[in-house]
OpenMM code with the backbone's topology and positions (N, CA, C; nanometers):
from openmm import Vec3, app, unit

residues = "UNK UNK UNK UNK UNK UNK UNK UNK UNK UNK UNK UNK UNK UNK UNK UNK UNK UNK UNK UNK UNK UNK UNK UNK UNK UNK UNK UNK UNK UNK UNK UNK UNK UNK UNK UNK UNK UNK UNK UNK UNK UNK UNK UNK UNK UNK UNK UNK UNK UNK UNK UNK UNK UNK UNK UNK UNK UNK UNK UNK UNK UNK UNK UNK UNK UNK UNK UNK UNK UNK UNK UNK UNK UNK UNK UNK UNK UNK UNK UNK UNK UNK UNK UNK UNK UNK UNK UNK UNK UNK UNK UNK UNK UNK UNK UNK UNK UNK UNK UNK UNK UNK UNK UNK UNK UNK UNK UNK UNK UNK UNK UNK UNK UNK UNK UNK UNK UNK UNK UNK UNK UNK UNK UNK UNK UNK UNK UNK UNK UNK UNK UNK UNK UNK UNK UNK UNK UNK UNK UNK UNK UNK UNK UNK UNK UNK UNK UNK UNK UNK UNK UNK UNK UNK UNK UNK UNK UNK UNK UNK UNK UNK UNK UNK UNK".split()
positions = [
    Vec3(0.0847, -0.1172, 0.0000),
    Vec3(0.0000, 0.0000, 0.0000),
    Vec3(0.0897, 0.1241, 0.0000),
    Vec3(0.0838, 0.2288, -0.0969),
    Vec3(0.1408, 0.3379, -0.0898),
    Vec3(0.1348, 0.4428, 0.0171),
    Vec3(0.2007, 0.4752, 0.0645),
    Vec3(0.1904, 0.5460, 0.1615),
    Vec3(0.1085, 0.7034, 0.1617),
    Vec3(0.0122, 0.7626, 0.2190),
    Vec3(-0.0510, 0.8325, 0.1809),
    Vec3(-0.0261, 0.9870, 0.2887),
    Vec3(-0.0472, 1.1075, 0.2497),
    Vec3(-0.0347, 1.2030, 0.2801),
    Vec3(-0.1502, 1.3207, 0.2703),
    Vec3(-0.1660, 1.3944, 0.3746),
    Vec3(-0.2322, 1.5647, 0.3175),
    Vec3(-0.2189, 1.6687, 0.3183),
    Vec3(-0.1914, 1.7533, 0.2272),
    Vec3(-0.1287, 1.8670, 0.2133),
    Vec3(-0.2711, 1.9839, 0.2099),
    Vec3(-0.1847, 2.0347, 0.2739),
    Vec3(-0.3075, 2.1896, 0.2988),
    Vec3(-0.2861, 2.2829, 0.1964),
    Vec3(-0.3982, 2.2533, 0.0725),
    Vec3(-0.3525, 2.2887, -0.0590),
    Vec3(-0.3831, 2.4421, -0.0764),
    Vec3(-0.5006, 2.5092, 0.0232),
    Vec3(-0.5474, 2.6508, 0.0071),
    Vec3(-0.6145, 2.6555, 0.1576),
    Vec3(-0.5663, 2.7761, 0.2425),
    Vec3(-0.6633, 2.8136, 0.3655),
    Vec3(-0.5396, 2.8325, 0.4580),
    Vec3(-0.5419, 2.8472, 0.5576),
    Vec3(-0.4999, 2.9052, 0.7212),
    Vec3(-0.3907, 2.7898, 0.6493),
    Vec3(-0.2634, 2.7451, 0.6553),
    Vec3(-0.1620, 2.6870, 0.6865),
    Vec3(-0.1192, 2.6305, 0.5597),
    Vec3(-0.1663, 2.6342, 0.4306),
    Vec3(-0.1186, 2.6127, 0.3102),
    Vec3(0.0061, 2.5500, 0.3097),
    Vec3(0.0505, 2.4259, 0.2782),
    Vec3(0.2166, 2.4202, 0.2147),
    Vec3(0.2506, 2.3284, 0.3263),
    Vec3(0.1512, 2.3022, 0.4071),
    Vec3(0.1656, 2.1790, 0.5222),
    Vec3(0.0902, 2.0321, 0.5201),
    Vec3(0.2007, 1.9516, 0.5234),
    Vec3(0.1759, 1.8265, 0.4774),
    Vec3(0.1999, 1.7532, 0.6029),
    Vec3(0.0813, 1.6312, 0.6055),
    Vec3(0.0626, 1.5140, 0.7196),
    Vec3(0.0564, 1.4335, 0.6821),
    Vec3(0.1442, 1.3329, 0.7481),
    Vec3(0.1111, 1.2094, 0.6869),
    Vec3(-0.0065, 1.1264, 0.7378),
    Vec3(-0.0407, 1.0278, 0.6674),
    Vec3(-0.2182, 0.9640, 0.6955),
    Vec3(-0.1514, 0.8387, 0.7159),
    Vec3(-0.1217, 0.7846, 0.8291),
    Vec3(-0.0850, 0.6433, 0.8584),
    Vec3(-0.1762, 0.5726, 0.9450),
    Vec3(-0.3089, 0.6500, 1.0063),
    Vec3(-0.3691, 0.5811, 1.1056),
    Vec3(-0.4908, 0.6801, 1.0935),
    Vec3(-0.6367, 0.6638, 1.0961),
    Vec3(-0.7552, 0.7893, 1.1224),
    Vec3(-0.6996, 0.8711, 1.1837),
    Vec3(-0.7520, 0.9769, 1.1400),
    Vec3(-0.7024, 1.0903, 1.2492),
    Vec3(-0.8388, 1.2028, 1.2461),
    Vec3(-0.8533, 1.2593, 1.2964),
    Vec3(-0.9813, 1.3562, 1.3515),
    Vec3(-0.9427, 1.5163, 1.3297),
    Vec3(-0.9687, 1.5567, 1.2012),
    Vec3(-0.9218, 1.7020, 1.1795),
    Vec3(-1.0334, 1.8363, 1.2675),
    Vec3(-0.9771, 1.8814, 1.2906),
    Vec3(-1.0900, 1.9914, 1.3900),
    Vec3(-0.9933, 2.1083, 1.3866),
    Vec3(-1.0713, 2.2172, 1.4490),
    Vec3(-1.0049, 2.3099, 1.5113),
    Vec3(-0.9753, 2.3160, 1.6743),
    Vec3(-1.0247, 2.2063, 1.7669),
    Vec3(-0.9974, 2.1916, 1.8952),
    Vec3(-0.8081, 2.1254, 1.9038),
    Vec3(-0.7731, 2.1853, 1.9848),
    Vec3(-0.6371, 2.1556, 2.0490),
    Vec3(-0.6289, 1.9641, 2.0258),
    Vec3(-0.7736, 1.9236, 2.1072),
    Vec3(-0.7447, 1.7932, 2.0931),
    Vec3(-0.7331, 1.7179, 1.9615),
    Vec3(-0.7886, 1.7727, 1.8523),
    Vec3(-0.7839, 1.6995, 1.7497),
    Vec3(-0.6369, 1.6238, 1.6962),
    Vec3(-0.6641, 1.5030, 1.5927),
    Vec3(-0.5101, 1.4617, 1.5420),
    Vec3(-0.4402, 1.5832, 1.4407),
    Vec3(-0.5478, 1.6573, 1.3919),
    Vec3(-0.4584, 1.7312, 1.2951),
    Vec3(-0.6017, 1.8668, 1.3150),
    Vec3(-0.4931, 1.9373, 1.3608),
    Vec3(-0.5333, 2.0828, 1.4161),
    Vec3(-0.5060, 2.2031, 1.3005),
    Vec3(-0.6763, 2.2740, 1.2775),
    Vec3(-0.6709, 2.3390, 1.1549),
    Vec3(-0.6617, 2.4953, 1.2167),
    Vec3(-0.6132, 2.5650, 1.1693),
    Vec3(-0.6828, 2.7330, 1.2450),
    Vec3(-0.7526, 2.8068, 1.1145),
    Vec3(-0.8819, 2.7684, 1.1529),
    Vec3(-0.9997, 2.7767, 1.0136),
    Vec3(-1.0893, 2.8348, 1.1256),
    Vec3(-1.1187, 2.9522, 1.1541),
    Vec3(-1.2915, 2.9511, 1.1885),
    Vec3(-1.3961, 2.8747, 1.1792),
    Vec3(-1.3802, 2.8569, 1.0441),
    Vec3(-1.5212, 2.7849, 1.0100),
    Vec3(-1.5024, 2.6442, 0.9761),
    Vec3(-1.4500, 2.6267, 1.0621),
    Vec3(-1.4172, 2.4274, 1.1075),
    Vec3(-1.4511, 2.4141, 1.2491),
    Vec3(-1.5091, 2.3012, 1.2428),
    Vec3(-1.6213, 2.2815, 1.3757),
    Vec3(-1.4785, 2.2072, 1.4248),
    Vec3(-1.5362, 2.2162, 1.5982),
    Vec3(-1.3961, 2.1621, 1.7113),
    Vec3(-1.3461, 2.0400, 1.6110),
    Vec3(-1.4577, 1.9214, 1.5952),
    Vec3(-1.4371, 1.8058, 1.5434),
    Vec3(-1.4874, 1.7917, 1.4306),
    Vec3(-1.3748, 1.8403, 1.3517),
    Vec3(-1.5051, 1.8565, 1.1750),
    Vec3(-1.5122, 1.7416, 1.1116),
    Vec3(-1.4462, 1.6525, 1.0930),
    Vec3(-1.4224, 1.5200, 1.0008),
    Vec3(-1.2987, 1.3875, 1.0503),
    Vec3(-1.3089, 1.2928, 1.0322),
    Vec3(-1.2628, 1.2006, 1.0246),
    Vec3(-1.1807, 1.1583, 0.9164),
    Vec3(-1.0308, 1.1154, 0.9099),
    Vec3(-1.0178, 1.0711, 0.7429),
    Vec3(-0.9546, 0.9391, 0.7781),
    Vec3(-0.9644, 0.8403, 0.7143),
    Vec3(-0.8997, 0.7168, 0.7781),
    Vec3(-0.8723, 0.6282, 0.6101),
    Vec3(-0.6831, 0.5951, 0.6378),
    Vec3(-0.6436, 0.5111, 0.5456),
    Vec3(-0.7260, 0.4087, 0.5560),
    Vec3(-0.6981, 0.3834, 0.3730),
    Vec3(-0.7313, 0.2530, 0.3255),
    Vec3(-0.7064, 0.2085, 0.1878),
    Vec3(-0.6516, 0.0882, 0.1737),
    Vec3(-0.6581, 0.0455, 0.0475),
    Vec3(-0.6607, 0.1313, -0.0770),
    Vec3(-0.5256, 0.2189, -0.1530),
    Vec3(-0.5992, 0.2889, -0.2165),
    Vec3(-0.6275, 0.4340, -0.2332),
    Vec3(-0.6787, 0.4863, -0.0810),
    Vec3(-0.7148, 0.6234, -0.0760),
    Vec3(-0.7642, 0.6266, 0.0629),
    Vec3(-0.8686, 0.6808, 0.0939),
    Vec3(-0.8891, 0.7165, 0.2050),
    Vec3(-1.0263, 0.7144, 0.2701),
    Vec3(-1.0768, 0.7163, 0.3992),
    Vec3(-1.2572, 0.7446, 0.3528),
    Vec3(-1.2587, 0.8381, 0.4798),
    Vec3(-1.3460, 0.9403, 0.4092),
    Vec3(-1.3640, 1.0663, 0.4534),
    Vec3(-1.5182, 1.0459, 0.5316),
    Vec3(-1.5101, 1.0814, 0.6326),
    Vec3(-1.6344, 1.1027, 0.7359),
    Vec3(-1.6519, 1.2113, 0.8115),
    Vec3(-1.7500, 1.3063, 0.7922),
    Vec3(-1.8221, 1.4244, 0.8739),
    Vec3(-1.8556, 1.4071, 1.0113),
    Vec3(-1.8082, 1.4470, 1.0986),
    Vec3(-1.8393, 1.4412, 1.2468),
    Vec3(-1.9471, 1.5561, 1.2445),
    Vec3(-2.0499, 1.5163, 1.2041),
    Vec3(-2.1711, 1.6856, 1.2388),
    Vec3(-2.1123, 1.7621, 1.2339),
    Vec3(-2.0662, 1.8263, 1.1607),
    Vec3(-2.0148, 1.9488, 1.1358),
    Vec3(-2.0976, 2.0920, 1.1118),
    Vec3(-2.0632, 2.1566, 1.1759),
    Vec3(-2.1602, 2.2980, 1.1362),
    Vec3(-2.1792, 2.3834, 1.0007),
    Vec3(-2.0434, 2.3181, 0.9191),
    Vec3(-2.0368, 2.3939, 0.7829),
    Vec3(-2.0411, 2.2730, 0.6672),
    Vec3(-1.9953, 2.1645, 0.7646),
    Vec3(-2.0488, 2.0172, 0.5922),
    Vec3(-1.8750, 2.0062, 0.5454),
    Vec3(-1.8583, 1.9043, 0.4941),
    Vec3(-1.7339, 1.8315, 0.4413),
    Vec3(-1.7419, 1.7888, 0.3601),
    Vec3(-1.6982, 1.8575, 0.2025),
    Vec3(-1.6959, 1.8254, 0.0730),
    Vec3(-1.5766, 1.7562, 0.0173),
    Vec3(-1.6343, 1.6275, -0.0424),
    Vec3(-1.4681, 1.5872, -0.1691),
    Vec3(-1.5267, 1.6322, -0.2807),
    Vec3(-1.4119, 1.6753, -0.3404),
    Vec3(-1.4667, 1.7330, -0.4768),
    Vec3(-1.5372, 1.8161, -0.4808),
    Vec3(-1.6125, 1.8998, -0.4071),
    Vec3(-1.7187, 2.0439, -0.4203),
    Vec3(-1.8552, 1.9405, -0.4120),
    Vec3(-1.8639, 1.8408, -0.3596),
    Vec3(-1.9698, 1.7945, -0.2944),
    Vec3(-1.9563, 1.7416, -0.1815),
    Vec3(-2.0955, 1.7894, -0.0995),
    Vec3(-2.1034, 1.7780, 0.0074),
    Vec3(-2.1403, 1.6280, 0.0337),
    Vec3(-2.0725, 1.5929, 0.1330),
    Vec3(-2.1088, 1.4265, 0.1549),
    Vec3(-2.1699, 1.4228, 0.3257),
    Vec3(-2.2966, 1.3355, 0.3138),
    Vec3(-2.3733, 1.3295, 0.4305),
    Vec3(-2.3518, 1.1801, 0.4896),
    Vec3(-2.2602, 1.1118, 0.4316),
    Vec3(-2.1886, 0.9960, 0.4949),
    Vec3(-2.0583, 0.9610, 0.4407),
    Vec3(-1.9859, 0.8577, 0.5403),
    Vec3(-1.8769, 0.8245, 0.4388),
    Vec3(-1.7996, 0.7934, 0.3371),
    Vec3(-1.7062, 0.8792, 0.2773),
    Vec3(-1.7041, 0.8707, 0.1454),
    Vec3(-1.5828, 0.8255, 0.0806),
    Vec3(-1.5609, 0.7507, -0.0143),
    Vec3(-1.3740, 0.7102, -0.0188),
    Vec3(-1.3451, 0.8498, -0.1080),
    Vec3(-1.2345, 0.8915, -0.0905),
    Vec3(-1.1262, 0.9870, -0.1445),
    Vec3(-1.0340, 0.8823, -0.2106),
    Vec3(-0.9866, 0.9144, -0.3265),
    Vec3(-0.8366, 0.8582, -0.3791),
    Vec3(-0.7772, 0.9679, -0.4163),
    Vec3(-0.6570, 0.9152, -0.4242),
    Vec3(-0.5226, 1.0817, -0.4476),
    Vec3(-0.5939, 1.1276, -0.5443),
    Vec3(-0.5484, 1.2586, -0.4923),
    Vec3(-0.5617, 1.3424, -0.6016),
    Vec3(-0.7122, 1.4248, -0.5722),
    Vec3(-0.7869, 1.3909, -0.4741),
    Vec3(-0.9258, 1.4180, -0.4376),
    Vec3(-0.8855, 1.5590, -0.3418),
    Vec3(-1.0048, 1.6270, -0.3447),
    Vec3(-0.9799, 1.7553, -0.2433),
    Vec3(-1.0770, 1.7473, -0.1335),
    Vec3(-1.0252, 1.8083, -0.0312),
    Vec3(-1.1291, 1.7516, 0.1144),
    Vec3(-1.1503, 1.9196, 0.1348),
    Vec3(-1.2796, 1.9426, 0.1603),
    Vec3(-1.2919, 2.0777, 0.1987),
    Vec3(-1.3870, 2.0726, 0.3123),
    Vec3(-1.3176, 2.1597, 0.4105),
    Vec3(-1.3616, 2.1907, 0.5505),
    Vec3(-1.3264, 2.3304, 0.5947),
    Vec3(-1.4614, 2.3830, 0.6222),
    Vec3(-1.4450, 2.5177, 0.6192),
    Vec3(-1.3699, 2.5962, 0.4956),
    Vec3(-1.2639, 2.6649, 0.5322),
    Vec3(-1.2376, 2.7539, 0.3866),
    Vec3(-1.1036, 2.7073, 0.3621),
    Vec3(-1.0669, 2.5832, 0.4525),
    Vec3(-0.9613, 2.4985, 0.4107),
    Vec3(-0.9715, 2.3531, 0.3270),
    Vec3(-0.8752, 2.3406, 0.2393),
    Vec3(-0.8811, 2.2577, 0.1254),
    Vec3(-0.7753, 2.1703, 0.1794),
    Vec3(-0.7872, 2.0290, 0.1448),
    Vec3(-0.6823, 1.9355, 0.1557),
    Vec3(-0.6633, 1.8402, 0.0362),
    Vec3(-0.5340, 1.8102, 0.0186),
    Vec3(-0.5209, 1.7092, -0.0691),
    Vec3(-0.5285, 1.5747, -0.0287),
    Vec3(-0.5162, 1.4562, -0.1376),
    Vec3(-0.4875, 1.3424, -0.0630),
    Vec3(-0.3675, 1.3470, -0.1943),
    Vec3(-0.2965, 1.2596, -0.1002),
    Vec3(-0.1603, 1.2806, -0.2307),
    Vec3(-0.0992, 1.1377, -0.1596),
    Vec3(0.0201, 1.0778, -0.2666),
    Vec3(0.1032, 0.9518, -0.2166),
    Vec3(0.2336, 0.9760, -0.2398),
    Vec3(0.2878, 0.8963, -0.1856),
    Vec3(0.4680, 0.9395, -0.2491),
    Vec3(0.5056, 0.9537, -0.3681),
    Vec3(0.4508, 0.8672, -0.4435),
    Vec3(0.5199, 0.8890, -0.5831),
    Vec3(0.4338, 1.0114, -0.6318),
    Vec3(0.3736, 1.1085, -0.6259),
    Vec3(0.3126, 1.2026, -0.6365),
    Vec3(0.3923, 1.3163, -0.5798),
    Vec3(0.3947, 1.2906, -0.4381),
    Vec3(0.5300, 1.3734, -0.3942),
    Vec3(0.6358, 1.4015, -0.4353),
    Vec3(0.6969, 1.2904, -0.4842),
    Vec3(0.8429, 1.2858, -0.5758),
    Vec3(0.8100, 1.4027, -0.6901),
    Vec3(0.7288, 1.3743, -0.7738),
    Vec3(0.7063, 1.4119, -0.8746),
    Vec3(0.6801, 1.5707, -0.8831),
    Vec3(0.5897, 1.5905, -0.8156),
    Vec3(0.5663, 1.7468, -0.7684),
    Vec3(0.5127, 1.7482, -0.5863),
    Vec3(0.6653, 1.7975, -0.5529),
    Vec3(0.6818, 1.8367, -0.4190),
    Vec3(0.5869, 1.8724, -0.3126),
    Vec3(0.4930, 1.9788, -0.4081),
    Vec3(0.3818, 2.0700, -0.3412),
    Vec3(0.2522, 2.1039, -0.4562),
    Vec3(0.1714, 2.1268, -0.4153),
    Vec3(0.0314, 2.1191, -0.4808),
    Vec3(-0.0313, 2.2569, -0.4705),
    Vec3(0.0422, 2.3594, -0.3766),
    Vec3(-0.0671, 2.4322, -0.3098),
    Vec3(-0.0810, 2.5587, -0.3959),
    Vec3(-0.2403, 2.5769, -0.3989),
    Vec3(-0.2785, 2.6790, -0.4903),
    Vec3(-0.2457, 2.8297, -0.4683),
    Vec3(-0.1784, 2.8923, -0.5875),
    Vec3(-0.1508, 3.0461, -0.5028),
    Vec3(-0.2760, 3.1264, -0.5146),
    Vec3(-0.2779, 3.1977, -0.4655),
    Vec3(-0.3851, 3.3438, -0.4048),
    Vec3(-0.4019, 3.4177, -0.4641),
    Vec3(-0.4811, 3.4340, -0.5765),
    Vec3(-0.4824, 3.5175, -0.6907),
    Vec3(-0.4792, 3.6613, -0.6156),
    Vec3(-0.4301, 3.7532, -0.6338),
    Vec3(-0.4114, 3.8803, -0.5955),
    Vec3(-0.5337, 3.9467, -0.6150),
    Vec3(-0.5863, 4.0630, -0.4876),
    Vec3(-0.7471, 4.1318, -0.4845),
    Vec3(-0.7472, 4.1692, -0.5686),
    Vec3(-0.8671, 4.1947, -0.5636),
    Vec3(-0.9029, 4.2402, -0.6627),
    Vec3(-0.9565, 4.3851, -0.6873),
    Vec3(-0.8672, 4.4547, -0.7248),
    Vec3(-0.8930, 4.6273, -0.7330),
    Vec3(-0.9330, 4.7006, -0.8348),
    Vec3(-0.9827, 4.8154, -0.8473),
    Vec3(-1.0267, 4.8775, -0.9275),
    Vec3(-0.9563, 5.0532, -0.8928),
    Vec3(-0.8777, 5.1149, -1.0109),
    Vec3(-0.8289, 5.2352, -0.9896),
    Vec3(-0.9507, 5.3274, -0.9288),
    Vec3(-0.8898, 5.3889, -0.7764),
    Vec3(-1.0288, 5.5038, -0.7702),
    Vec3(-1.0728, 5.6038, -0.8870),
    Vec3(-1.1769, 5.6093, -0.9006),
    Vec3(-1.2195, 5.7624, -0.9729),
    Vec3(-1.3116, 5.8087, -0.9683),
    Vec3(-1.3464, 5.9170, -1.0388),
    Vec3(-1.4552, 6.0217, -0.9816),
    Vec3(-1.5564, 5.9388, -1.0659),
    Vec3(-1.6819, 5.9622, -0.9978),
    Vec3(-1.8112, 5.8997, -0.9877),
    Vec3(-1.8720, 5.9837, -1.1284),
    Vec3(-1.9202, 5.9359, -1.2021),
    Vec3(-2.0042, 6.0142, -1.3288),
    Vec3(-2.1801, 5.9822, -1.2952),
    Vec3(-2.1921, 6.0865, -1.3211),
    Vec3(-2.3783, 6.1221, -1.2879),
    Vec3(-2.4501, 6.1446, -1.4138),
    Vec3(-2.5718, 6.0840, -1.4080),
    Vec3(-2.6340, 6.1489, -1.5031),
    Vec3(-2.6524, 6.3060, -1.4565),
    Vec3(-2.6693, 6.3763, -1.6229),
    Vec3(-2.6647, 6.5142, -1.6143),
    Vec3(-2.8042, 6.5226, -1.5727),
    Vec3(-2.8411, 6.6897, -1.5144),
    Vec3(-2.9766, 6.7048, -1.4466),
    Vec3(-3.0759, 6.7478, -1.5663),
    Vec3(-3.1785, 6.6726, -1.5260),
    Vec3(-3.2602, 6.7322, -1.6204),
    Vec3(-3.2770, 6.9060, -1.6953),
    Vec3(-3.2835, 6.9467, -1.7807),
    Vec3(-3.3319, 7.0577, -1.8354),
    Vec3(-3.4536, 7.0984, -1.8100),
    Vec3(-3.4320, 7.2170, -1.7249),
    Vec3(-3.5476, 7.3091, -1.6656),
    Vec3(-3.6401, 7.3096, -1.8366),
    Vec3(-3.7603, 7.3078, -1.8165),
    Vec3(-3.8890, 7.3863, -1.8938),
    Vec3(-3.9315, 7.5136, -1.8681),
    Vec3(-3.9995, 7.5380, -1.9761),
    Vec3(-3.9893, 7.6866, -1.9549),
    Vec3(-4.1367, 7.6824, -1.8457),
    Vec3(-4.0826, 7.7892, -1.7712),
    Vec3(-4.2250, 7.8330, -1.6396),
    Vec3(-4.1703, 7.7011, -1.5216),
    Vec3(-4.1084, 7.6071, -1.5309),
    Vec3(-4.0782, 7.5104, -1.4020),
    Vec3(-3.9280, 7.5675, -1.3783),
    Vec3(-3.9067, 7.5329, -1.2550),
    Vec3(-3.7782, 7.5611, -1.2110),
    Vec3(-3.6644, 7.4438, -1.2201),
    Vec3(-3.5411, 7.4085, -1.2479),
    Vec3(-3.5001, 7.2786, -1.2719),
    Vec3(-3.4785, 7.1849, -1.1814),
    Vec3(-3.4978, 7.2661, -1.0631),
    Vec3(-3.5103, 7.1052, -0.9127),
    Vec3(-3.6448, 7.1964, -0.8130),
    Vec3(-3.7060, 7.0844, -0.8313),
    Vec3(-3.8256, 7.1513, -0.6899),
    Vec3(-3.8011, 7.1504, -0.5748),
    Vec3(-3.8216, 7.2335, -0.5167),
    Vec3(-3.7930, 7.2526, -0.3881),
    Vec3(-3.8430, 7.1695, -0.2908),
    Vec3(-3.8242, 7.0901, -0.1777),
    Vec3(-3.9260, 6.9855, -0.1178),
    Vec3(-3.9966, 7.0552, 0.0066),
    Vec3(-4.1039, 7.0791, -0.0139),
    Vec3(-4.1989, 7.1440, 0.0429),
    Vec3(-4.2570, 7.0599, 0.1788),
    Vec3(-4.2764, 7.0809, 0.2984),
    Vec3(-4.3022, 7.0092, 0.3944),
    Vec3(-4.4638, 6.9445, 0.3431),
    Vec3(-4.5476, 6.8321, 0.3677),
    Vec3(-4.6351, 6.7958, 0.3520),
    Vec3(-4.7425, 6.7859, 0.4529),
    Vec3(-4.8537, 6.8628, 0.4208),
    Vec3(-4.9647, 6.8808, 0.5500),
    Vec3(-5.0047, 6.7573, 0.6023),
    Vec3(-5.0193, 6.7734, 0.7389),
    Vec3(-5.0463, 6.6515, 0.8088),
    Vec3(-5.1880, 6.6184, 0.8105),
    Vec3(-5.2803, 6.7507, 0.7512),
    Vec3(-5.4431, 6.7055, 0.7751),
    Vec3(-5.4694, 6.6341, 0.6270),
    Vec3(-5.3709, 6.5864, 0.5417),
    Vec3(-5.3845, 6.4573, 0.4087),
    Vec3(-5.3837, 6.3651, 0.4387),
    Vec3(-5.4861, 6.3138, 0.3992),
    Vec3(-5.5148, 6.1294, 0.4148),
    Vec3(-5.3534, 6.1110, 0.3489),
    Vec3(-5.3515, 5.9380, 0.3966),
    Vec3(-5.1592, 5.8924, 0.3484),
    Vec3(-5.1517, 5.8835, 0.2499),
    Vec3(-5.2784, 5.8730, 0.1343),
    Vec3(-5.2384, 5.8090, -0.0084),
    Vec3(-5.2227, 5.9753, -0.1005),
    Vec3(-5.2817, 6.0960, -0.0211),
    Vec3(-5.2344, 6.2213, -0.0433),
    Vec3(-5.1253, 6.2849, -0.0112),
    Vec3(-5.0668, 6.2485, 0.0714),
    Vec3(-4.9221, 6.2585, 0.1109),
    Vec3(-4.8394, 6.1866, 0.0351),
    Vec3(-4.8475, 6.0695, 0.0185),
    Vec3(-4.7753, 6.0053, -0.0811),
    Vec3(-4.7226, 6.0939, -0.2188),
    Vec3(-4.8582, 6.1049, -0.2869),
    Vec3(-4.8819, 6.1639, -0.3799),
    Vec3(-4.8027, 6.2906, -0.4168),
    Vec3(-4.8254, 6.3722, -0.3214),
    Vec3(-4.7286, 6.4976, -0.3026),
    Vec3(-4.6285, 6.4999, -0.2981),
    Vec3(-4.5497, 6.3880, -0.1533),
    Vec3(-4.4080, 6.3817, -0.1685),
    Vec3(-4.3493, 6.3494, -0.2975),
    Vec3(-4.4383, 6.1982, -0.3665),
    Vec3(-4.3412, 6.2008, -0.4982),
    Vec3(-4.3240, 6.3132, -0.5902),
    Vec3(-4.4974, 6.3953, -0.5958),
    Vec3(-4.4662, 6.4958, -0.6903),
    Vec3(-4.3636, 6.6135, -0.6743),
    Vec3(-4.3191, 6.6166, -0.5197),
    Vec3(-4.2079, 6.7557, -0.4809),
    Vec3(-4.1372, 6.6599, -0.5199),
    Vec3(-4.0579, 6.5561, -0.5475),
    Vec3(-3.9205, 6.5211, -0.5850),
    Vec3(-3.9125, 6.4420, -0.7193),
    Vec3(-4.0083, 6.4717, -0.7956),
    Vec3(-4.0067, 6.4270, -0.9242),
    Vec3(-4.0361, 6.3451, -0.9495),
    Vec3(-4.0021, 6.1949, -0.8727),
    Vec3(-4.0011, 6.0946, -0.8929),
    Vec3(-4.0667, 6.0866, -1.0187),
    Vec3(-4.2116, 6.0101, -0.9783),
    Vec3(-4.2730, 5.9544, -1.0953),
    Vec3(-4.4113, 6.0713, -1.0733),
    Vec3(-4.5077, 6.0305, -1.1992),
    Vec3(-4.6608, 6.0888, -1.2102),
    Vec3(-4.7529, 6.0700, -1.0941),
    Vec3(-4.8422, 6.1550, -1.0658),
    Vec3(-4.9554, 6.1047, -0.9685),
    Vec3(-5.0808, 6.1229, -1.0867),
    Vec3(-5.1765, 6.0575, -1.0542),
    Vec3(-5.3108, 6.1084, -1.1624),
    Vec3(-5.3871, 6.2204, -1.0914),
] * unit.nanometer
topology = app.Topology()
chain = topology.addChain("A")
for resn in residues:
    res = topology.addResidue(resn, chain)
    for name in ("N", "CA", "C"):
        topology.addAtom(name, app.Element.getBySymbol(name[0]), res)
């Protein structure tokens, strides 16, 4: 049986590799076998346990769910190399030695933010006054002895919005 490994391919500790020689219990609690610093990994998020092959991946109730492959699995599931384990916003590989040999490390880089040069904000231009209207109405306080669907009415008509009939 090839000897099997997991590398923390994207999230909190990237570029760190464990070896998988016995189940081990990934969490974010101190006690776990392999300790993640993920927020959003429950104390005891998953189970992964060699076998024959690859591996089988099991969800300890987890609060956020444990995907291979970008699916979520609601029982145990086999992984073979090359499979991705996602828990919380951390990703794992399953990888073997001769994989290792071959390419050292797996881990995905961080595409750089994503920015946009500041600049000044463009507006639509203001409407063109008519002749006899003024080009912004003034907002006039609204009498309180108007039923609400007359108030309505008014406010939209002091600010342009839309038509009243």
């Amino acid at each position: 049986m090839a000897r099997l490994l997991l590398e923390i391919v994207e999230g909190p500790g990237a570029g760190r590799q464990l070896p998988l020689e016995r189940p081990v219990v990934v969490g974010r609690d101190a006690a776990a076998d392999v300790v993640l610093d993920d927020e959003r990994v429950s104390r005891q998020h998953a189970r992964i346990t060699p076998q024959a092959g690859g591996a089988v991946v099991e969800d300890l109730d987890s609060r956020n769910g444990t995907f291979v492959n970008r699916e979520e699995i609601h029982s145990p599931v086999t992984a073979l190399p090359g499979d991705d384990v996602l828990l919380g916003t951390t990703v794992l590989e399953l990888r073997t030695d001769a994989e290792l040999a071959t390419r050292p490390s797996v881990v995905r880089p961080v595409p750089p933010a994503l920015a946009v040069p500041q600049r000044e904000p463009t507006y639509v231009a203001p409407p063109r006054p008519q002749a006899g209207r003024p080009a912004v109405a003034a907002l006039q306080p609204v009498p309180r002895d108007l039923g609400a669907r007359s108030r309505r009415r008014r406010a939209v008509r002091a600010v342009g919005v839309g038509r009243t009939r």
